[in-house]
N, CA, C and O of each residue as an XYZ file, in Angstrom:
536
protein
N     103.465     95.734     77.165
C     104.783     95.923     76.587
C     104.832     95.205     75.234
O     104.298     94.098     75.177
N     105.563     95.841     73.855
C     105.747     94.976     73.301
C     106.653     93.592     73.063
O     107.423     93.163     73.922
N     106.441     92.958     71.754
C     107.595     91.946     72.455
C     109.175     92.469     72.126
O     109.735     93.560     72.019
N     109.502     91.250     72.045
C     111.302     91.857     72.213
C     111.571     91.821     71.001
O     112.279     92.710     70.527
N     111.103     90.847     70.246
C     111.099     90.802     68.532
C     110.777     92.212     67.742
O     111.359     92.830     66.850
N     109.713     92.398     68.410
C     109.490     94.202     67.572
C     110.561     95.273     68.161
O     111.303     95.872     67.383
N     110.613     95.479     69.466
C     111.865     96.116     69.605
C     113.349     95.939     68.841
O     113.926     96.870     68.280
N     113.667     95.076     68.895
C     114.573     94.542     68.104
C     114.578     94.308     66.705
O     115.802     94.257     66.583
N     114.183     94.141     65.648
C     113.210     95.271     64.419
C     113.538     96.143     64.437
O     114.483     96.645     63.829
N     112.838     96.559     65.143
C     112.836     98.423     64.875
C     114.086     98.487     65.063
O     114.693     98.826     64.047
N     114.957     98.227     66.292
C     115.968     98.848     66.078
C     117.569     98.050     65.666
O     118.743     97.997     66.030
N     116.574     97.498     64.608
C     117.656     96.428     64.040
C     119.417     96.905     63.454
O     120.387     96.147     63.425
N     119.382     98.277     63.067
C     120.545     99.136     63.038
C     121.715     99.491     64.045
O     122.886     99.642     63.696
N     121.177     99.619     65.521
C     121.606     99.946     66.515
C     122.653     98.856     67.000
O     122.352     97.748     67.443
N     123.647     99.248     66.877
C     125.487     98.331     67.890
C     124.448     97.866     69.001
O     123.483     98.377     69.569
N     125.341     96.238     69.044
C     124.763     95.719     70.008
C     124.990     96.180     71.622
O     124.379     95.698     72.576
N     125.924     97.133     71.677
C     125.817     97.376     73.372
C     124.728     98.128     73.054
O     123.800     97.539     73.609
N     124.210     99.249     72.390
C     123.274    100.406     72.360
C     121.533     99.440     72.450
O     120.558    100.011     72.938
N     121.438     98.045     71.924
C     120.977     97.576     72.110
C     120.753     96.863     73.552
O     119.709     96.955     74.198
N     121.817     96.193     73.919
C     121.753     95.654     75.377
C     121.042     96.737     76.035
O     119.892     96.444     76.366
N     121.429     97.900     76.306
C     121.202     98.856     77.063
C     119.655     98.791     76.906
O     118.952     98.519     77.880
N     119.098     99.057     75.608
C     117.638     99.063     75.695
C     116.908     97.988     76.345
O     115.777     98.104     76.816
N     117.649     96.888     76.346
C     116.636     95.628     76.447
C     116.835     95.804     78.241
O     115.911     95.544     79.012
N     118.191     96.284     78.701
C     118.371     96.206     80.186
C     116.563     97.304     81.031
O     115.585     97.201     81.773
N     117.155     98.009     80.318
C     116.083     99.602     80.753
C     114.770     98.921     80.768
O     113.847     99.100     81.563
N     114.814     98.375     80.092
C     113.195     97.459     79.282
C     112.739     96.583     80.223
O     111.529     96.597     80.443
N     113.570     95.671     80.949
C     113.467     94.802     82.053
C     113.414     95.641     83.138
O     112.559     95.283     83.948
N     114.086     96.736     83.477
C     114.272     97.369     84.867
C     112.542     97.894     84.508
O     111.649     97.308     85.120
N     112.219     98.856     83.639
C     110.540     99.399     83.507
C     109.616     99.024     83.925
O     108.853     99.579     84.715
N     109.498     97.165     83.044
C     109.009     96.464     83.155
C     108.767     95.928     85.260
O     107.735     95.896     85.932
N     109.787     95.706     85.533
C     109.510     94.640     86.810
C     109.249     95.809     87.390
O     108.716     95.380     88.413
N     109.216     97.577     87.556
C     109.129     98.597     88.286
C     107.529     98.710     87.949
O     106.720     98.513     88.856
N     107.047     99.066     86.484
C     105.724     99.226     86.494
C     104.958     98.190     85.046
O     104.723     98.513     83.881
N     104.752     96.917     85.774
C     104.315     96.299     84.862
C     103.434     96.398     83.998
O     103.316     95.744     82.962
N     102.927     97.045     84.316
C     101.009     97.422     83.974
C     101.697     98.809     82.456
O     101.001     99.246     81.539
N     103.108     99.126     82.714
C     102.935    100.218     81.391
C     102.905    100.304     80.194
O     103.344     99.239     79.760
N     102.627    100.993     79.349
C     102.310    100.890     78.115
C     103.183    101.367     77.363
O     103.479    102.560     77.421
N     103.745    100.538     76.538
C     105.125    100.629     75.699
C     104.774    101.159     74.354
O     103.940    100.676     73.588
N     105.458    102.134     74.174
C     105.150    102.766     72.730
C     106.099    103.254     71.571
O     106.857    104.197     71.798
N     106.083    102.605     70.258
C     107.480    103.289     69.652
C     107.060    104.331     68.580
O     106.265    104.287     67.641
N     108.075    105.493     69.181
C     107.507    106.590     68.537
C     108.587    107.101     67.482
O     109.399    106.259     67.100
N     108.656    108.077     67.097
C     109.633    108.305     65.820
C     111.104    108.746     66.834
O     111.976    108.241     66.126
N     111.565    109.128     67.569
C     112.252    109.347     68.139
C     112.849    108.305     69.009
O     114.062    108.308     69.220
N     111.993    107.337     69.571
C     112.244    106.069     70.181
C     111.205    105.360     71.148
O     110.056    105.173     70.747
N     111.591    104.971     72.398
C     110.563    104.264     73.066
C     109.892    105.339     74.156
O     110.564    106.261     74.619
N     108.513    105.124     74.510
C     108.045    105.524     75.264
C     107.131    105.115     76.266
O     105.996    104.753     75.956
N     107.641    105.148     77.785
C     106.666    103.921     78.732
C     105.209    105.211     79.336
O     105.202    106.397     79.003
N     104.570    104.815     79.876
C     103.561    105.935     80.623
C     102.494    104.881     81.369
O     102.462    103.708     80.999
N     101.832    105.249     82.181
C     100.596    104.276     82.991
C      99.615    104.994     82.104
O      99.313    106.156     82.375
N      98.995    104.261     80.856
C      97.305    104.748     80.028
C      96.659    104.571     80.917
O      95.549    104.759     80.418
N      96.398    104.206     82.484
C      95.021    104.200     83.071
C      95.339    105.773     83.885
O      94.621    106.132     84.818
N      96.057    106.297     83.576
C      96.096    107.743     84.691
C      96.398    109.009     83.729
O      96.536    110.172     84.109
N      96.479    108.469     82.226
C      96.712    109.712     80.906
C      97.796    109.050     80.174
O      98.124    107.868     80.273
N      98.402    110.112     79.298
C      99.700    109.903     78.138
C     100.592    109.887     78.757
O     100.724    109.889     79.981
N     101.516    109.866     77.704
C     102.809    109.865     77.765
C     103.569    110.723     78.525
O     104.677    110.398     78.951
N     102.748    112.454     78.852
C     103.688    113.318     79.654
C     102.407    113.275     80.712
O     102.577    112.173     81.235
N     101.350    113.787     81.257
C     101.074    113.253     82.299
C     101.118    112.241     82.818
O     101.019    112.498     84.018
N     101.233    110.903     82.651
C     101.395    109.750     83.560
C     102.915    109.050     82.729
O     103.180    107.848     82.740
N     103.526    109.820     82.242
C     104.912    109.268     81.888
C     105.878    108.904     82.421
O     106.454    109.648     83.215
N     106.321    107.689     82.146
C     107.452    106.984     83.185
C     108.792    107.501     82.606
O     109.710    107.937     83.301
N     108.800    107.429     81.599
C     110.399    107.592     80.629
C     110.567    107.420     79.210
O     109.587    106.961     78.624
N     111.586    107.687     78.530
C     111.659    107.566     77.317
C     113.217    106.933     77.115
O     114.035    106.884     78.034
N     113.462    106.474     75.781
C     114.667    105.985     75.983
C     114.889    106.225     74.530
O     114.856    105.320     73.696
N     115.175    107.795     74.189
C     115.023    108.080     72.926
C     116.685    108.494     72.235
O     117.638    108.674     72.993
N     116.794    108.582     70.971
C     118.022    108.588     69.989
C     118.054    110.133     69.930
O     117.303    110.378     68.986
N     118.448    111.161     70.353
C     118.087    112.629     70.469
C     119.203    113.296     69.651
O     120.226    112.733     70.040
N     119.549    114.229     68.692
C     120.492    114.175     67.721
C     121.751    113.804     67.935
O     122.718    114.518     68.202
N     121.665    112.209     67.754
C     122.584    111.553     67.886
C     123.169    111.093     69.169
O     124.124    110.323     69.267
N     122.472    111.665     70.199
C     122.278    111.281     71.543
C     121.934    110.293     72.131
O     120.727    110.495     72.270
N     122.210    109.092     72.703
C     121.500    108.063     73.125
C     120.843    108.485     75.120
O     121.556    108.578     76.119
N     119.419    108.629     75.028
C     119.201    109.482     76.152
C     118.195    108.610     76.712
O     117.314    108.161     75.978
N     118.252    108.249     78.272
C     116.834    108.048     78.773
C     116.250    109.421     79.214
O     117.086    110.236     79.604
N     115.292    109.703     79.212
C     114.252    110.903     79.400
C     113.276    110.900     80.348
O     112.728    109.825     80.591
N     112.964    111.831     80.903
C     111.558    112.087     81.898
C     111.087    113.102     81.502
O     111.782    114.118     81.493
N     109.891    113.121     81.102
C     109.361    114.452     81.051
C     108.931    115.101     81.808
O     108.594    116.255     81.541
N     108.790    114.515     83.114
C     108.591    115.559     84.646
C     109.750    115.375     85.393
O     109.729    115.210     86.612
N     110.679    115.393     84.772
C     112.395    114.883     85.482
C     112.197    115.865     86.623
O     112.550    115.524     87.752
N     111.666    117.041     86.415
C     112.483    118.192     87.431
C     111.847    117.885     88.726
O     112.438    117.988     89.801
N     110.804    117.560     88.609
C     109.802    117.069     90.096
C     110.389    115.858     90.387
O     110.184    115.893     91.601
N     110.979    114.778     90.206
C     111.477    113.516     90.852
C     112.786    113.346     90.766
O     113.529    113.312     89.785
N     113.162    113.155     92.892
C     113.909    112.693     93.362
C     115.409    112.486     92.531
O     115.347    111.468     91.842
N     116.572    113.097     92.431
C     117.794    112.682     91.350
C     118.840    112.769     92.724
O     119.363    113.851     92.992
N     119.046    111.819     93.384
C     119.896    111.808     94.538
C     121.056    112.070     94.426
O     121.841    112.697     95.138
N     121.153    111.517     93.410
C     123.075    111.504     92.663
C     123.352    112.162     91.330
O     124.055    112.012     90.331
N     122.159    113.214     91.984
C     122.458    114.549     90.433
C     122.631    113.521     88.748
O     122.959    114.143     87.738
N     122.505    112.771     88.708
C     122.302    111.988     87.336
C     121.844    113.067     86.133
O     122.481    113.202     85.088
N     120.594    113.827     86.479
C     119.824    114.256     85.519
C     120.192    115.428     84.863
O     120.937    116.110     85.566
N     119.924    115.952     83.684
C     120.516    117.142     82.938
C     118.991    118.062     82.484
O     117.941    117.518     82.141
N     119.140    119.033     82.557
C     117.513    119.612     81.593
C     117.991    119.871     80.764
O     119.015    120.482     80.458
N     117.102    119.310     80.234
C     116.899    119.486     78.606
C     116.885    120.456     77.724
O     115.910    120.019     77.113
N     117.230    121.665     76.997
C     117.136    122.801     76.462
C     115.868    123.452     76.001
O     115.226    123.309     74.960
N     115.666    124.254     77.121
C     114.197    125.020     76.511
C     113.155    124.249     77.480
O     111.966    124.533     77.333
N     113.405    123.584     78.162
C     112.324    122.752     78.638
C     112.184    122.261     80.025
O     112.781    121.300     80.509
N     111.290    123.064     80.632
C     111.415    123.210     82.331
C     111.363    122.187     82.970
O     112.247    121.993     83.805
N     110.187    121.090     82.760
C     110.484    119.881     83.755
C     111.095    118.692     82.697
O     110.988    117.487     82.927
N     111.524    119.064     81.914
C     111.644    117.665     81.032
C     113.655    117.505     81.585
O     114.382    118.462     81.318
N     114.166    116.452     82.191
C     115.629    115.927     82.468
C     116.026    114.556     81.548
O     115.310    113.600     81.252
N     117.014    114.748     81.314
C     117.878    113.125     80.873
C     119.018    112.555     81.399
O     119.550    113.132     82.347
N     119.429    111.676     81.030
C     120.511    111.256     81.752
C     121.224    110.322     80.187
O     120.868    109.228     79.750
N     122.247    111.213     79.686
C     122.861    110.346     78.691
C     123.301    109.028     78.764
O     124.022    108.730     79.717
N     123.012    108.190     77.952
C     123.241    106.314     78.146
C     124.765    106.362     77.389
O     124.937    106.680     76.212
N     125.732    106.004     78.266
C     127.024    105.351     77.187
C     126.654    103.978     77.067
O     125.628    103.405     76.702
N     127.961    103.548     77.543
C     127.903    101.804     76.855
C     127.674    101.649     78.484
O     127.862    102.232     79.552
N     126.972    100.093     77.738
C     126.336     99.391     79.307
C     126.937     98.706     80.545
O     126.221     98.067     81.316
N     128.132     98.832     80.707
C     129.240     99.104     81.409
C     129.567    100.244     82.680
O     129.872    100.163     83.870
N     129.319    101.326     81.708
C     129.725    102.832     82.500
C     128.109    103.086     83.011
O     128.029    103.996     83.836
N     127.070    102.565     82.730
C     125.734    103.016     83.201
C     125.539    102.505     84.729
O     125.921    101.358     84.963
N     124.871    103.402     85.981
C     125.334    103.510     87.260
C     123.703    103.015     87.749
O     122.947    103.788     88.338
N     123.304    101.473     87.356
C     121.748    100.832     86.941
C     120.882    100.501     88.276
O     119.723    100.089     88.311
N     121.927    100.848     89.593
C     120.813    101.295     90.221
C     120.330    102.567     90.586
O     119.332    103.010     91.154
N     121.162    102.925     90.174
C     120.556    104.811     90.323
C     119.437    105.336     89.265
O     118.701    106.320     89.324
N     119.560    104.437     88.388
C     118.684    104.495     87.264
C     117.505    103.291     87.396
O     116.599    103.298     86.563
N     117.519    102.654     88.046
C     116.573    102.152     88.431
C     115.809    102.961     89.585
O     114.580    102.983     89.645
N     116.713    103.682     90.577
C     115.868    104.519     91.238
C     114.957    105.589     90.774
O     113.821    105.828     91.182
N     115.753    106.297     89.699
C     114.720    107.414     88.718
C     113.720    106.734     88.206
O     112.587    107.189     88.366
N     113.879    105.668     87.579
C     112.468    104.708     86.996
C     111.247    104.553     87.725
O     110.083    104.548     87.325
N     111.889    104.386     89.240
C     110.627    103.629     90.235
C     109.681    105.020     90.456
O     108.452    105.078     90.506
N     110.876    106.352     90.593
C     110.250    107.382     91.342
C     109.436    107.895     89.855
O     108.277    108.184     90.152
N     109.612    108.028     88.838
C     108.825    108.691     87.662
C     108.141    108.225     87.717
O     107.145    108.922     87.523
N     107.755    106.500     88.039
C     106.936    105.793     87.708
C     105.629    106.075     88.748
O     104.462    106.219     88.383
N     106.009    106.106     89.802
C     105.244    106.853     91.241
C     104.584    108.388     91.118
O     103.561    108.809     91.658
N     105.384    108.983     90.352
C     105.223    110.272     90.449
C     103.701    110.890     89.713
O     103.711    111.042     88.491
N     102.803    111.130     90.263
C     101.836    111.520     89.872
C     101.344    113.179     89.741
O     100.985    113.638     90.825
N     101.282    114.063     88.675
C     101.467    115.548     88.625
C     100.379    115.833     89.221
O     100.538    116.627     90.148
N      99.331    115.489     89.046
C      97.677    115.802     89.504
C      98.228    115.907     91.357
O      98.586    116.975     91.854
N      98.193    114.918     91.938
C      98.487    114.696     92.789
C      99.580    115.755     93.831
O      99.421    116.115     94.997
N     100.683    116.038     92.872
C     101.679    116.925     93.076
C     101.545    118.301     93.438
O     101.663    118.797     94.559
N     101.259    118.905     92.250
C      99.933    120.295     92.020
C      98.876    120.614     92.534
O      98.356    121.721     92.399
N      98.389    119.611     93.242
C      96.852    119.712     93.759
C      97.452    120.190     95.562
O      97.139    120.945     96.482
N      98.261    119.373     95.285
C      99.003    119.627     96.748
C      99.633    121.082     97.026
O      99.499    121.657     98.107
N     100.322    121.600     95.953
C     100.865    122.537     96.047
C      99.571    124.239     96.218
O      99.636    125.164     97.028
N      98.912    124.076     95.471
C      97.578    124.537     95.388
C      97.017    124.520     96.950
O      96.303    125.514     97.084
N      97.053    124.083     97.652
C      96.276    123.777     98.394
C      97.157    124.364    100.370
O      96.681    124.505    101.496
N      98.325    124.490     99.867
C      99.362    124.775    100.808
C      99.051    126.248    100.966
O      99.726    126.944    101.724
């Protein structure tokens, strides 16, 4: 992960609740899959396990600025677990879901900690191979 100093940098522009929120998500990622690899991309942050592939095969989430959107992201949203319907698809884009971030208040952080754990679990190889095989 990087540190909190570069996050905070980068998004040295961002209202401080829009901030809290990141640093919250950042801690929930973190203690869910420690081992992931934090990445800032032009759009925003991106977690994934590098020992099992990138960012969309072994991708945990994103927590990106989307036009003008403040969004956490999955890019295999549609395959993992959304108990409490949280998730939205994305336009044009079959497994990719989000779940819009307001202020850090109205955010519902264990349900969103539950999407974290399960993306983070969620392995496509694994998924597909299964389905294949039925």
């Amino acid at each position: 992960m990087l540190s909190t100093h570069e996050i905070e940098n980068h998004y040295r522009e961002l209202p401080s609740d829009q901030m809290d929120v990141i640093l919250e998500l950042r801690n929930i990622i973190s203690s869910v899959a420690p081992g992931a690899t934090e990445e800032i991309r032009r759009q925003g942050l991106v977690y994934y396990h590098a020992s099992r592939g990138g960012p969309v095969s072994a991708g945990i989430c994103q927590i990106l600025l989307y036009r003008g959107e403040f969004r956490l992201a999955f890019n295999l949203g549609a395959f993992i677990p959304d108990p409490h319907g949280l998730l939205q698809q994305d336009e044009n884009r079959l497994g990719k879901r989000y779940f819009p971030l307001g202020n850090y208040d109205s955010i519902p952080w264990g349900s969103i900690e539950e999407l974290i754990k399960a993306a983070s679990a969620f392995d496509p190889y694994d998924y597909f191979k299964g389905e294949q095989t039925s």
